[in-house]
Structure formats: structure tokens, C-alpha cells
N, C-alpha and C positions, 0 to 999 in steps of 0.2 A: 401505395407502399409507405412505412412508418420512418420520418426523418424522424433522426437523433442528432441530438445538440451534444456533443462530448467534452466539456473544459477540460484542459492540460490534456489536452490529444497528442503532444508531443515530450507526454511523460513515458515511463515507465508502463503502466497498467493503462493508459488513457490510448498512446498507441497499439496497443494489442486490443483494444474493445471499442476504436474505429475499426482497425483491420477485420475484426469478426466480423463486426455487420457488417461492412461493406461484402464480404464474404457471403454473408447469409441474402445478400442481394435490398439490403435496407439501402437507403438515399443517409448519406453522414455528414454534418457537419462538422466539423474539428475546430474546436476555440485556441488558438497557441495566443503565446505572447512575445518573444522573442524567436526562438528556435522555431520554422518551420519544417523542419524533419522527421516524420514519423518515423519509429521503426519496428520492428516485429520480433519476434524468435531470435535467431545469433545474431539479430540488429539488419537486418535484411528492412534497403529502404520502405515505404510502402508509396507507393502511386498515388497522388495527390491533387488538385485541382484549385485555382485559387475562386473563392464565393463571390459572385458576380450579383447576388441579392434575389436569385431566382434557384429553387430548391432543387438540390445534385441529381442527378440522375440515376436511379435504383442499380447499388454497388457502389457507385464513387464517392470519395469523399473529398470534402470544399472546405479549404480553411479559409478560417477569417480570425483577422489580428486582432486582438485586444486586450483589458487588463479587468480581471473582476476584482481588484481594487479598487476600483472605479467605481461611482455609484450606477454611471452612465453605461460600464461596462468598455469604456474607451472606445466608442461608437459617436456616431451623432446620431440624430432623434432618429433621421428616417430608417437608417439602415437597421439599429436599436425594435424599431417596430418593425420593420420588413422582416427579420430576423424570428420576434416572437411570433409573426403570424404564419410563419413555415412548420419551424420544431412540433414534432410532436408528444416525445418523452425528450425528458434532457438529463444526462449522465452528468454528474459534478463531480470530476478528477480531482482538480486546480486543488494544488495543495505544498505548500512546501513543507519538504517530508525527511530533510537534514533535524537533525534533533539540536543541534547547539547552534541553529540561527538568533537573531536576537529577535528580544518582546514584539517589537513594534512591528516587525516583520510578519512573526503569526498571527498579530491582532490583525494586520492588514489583509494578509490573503488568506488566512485559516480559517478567520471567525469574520471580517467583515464583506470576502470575498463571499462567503458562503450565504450572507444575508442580502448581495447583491443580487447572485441567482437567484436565492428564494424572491425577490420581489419582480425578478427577470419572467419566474414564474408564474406568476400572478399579474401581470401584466394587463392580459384580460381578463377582469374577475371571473366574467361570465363562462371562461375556458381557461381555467391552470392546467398549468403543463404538468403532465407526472413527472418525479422527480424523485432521481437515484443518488442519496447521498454518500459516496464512497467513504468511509472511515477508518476505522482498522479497531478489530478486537483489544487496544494495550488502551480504551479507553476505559478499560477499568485501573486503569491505576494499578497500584501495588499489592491490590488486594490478589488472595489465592483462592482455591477449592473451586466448588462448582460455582458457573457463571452466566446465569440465561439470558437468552438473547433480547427480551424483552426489557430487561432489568435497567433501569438510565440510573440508578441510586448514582449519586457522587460517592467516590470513592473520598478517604482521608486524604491521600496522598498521590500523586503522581512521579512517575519515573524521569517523568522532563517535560520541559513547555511545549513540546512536540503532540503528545497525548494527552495533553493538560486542553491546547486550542480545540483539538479535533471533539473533545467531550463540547467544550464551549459550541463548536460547532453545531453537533446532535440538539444542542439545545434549542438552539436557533429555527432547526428544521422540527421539534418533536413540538412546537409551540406554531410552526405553518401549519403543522397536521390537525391540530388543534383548530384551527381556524377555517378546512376543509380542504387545502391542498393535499394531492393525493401524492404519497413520498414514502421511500420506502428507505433501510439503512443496509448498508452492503459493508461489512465489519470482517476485512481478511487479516489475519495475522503474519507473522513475517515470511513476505514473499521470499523464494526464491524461482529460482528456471523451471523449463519445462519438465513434468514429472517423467518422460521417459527418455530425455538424454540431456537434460540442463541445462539447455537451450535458452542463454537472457541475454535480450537487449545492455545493457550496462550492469556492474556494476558497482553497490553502494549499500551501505544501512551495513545490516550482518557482513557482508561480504570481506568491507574493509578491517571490522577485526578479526574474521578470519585468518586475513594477510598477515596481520600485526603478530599472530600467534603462530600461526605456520614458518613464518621468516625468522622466527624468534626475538624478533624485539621486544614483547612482552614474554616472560617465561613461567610467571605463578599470576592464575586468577583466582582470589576466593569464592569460592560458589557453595552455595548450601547443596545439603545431600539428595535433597528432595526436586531440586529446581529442573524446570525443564526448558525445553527451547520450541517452540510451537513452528515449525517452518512451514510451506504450505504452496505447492509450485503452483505460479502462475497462470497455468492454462486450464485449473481447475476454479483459480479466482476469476479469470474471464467469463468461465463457464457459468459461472453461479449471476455474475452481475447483469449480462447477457440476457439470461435467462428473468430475472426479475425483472430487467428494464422491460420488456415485452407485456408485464401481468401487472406493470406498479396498485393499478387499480383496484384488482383484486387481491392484492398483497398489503394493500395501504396501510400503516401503521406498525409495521411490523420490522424487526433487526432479523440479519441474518448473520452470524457466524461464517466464512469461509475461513476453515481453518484443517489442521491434520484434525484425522480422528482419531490419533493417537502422537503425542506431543514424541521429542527426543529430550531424554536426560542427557543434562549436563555434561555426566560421565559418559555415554556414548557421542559426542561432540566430539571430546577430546582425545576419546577412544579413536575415532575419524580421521583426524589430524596424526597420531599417533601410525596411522597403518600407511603412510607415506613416508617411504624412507629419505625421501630431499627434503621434507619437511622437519622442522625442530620437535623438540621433544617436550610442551607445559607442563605445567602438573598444577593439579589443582588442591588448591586447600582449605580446609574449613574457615569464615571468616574469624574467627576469633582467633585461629594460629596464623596471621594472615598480618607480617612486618613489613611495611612497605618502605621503614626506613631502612630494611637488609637489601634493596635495591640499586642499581646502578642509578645514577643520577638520569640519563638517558630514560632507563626503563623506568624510573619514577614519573617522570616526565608523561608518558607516553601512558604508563597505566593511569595516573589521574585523566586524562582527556578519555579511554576507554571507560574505566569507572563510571565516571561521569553520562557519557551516552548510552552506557548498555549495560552496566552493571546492575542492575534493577533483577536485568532478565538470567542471569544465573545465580538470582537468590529467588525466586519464584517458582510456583507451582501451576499458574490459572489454569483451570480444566473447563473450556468452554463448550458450552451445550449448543449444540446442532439439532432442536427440537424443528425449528423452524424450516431449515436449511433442505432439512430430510425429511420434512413432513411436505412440504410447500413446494422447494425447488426440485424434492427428487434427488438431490446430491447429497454425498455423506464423503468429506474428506481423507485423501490417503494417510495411511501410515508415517511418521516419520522419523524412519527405518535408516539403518545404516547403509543399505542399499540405494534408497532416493537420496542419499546424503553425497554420497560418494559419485553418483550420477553429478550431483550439480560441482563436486570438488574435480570431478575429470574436463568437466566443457570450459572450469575456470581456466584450467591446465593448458590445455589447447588452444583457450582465446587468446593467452599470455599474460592473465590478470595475475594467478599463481605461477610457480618456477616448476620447470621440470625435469631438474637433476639439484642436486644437493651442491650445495655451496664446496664442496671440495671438489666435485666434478669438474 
């Protein structure tokens, strides 16, 4: 049975893609660094075992602490080698995925974390580990239109140091591949819950200016007319990464897109937001009618830190091609429909991330 190596197992996406293999009856490792709690779907813990240095037994998964900061991997030698001669693919979560961290932060776990795995992987030359580089589609930067999966060009521009490292990252890995490690790129765009009741572990990224806009502390965003919002539930990004972690070899060299196959405009966002009556009321404006000094000092406040992390994505258009995705994985991403939209605005409702009566109730 095929042990997987999973970094940031006790993220986001890294705990839902232990919990599948171990589901699918694979032997799992889970890399964490601090937090050992995996969780799942509405954050339902997941069963865990600590790594004793001898490979988990087919279904369970075995954490083991350490930091791919590190060049060592925060390991000593032997466990470091006991370790690479188990794995047999290894999944690269490990990522910090706040956008307004600082530089030295992403240099350390985004782009030199990612250079520690790749040489984790190649360890023994004679046997490199395949190797799944989790990214996210917004490595194209600022650019719009069509966007193939193959495509590494640098963009001009980037939206934030966030997707600025993760490009750096791809670099790192599309120059192992180059050198014979068998590595494949898993490029989702913005997560949310599960696609048939919106079902998430935490959360963060979109979620929290959602809140900012639904509470109304933000009330006017500029958004261009054309931009759209690419969301993309979770257990179809499992689904996809899953599924290539099993075939790296045959896949080798190759991006894949988990993304909708049909993005949300801007306008039906806030269309979204708009059809909850405890919810405020934004509105959106073009940027060029767009006075930030007609603000409350508060919401000025508050819209610079939004601006700032996420304003990118409702002046944007990118239309990301799934040639690969749907050629290779078989998968072709959902809709994203005001219907899955509103699935993941009810489960935030009920977990009590959003409010479910209006402020004068």
C-alpha cells in the first residue's frame, strides 16, 4: 500500500487530503509544525497516531513534528532518513496562505520550505519521491483572459507577496523536474466548503471579507465590470490532488487547474450578499467613481487593508483552462453559481462565522 508524505496536514486542504487517503485505505503521514489537530468537513476531528519511525498502517495517519524551514526539515539525521525511505509520493501543503504576512516569512516557508522538500525528495537520487506541489491558480498574477495550465511565463505583476512566493515556488519545483524528479503542480483557485452543503473546516482568505461586507463595515467596493471571482469547493480540490498524487509519474511535468468551470462575477457576489435580509446592503462602483476620501474614517481604514489583500480579485477577469485537469484527471470544475454560493453563505450562518438576524433584531 502507497505511504504519502502530506506537509501542513493540519491546514486547511492538507487535513482533508490525509483524511481521504486514509479513507481510501493508503498508510499517511501528516508533517504539522505546531498545531496537531487535523480536521475535516464542518471541522470534525480526524483520528491521528503519533510516528514511531516505522510506516502507519494502511488507513491511519502518523504525525510527525517538524519545520520545512529547516534545511534538516527539523528532524535529526536518522529519523530525516527513516522518514525518506518510507514515503512513497509526498503531497507539499506547507504554505502560509495569509496574504499580508511579512517577506521573510514567505521567503522562509513558501519558497525555501518548498526547496527543502524538493531536496527531501531527492534524497535518494537513485529513488525521488514523486512530488505534488500544491499552488493555487492566482500565480498568474494580474494578468486576465485565457490562462493554460502549462503556461509558467511571469506575469508583470502580482496581487501580493502571497502569489508572488507561490510563483517563486513553481520555480523551484519546474527546475526539479528538469533535473528528473517526477512532480506534478495542483493549482486550485479560491477555496471554499464543500460543494453540496458548505461544509469547511475554518474559516479565512475570501471568507473574512465576506464578513467585512455582509456586517457592513465596508459599504462601497470598486470593482470592474468584467471581474470575476473564481471560488471552487474544496472536495472537488481534494478530489483532483488525490487523484494526481496516485499517477505523479505519469502526469510528470504537467499544471493542473482545480478551479470552477465557470467563474462568479463580481456582480452576482454582491447580488449574494444582497439576498440576505440581516445582511448590509454594498454597492459596487466603478474604479474611477470610486472616493475613498467620501469614507468614514473607520471604513477607510478597513477598506485600505481589504484593497490591499483582495482587491486584485474584483478588477480581474482570469479564465483558467482545464485542458489538463479534464483531459488527465477526468475532472471538470463546478459552476460558480449563485446556488453553490449561497450553500457555502448558509453553513457560514449556522457555524456562527456570519450573523443570522439583522442588527435590529
Amino acid at each position: 500500500m502507497t505511504c504519502y508524505l502530506v506537509t501542513g496536514a493540519a491546514g486547511l486542504i492538507g487535513g482533508e487530503i490525509a483524511a481521504a487517503l486514509a479513507d481510501q485505505g493508503a498508510s499517511v503521514i501528516g508533517f504539522v509544525r505546531r498545531n496537531r489537530k487535523l480536521r475535516r468537513s464542518a471541522g470534525e476531528i480526524v483520528e491521528t497516531e503519533d510516528w514511531t519511525g516505522s510506516t502507519p498502517q494502511p488507513g491511519h495517519i502518523a504525525l510527525v513534528t517538524g519545520d520545512v524551514s529547516d534545511p534538516g526539515l527539523g528532524l535529526d539525521r536518522a529519523a530525516y532518513r527513516a522518514l525518506a525511505g518510507q514515503v512513497d509520493a509526498i503531497i507539499h501543503c506547507a504554505a502560509i496562505v495569509e496574504f499580508d504576512a511579512r517577506q521573510d516569512v514567505y521567503d522562509a516557508i513558501n519558497i525555501a520550505g518548498t526547496a527543502h522538500m524538493l531536496e527531501f525528495a531527492r534524497f535518494d537520487r537513485g529513488r525521488p519521491i514523486p512530488f505534488v506541489q500544491v499552488s493555487t491558480a492566482y500565480v498568474c498574477g494580474q494578468r486576465g483572459g485565457e490562462l493554460a495550465e502549462d503556461n509558467d511565463e511571469a506575469p508583470e505583476s502580482f496581487a501580493n507577496p502571497y502569489e508572488a512566493s507561490k510563483y517563486a515556488a513553481e520555480q523551484l519545483v519546474r527546475a526539479a523536474m528538469a533535473e528528473g524528479l517526477p512532480a506534478v503542480i495542483a493549482r486550485p483557485s479560491i477555496v471554499v466548503g464543500y460543494e453540496d452543503d458548505g461544509a469547511i473546516a475554518g474559516f479565512d482568505s475570501i471568507y473574512a471579507a465576506f464578513k467585512l461586507l455582509a456586517e457592513g463595515r465596508i459599504g462601497t467596493i470598486p470593482a470592474a465590470s468584467d471581474a470575476t471571482l473564481n471560488f471552487v469547493p474544496i472536495d472537488h480540490v481534494v478530489k483532483g490532488i488525490v487523484t494526481m498524487a496516485g499517477q505523479v509519474e505519469a502526469m510528470a511535468g504537467r499544471a493542473f487547474h482545480l478551479v470552477a468551470s465557470e467563474p462568479m462575477p463580481v456582480a452576482d457576489f454582491f447580488e449574494l450578499i444582497h439576498g440576505y435580509p440581516q445582511f448590509a446592503d454594498p454597492r459596487l462602483v466603478g474604479p474611477d467613481h470610486y472616493d475613498p476620501e467620501s469614507l468614514s474614517p473607520l471604513e477607510r481604514r478597513l477598506h485600505r487593508k481589504v484593497a490591499t489583500l483582495y482587491g486584485a480579485y474584483f478588477r480581474n477577469n482570469p479564465l483558467f483552462l482545464q485542458d489538463n485537469t479534464e483531459k488527465l484527471l477526468g475532472l471538470a470544475g463546478p459552476v460558480a453559481d449563485l446556488a453553490l454560493m449561497r450553500r457555502q453563505a448558509d453553513f457560514a450562518i449556522r457555524a456562527g462565522f456570519l450573523r443570522a438576524e439583522s442588527v435590529a433584531a
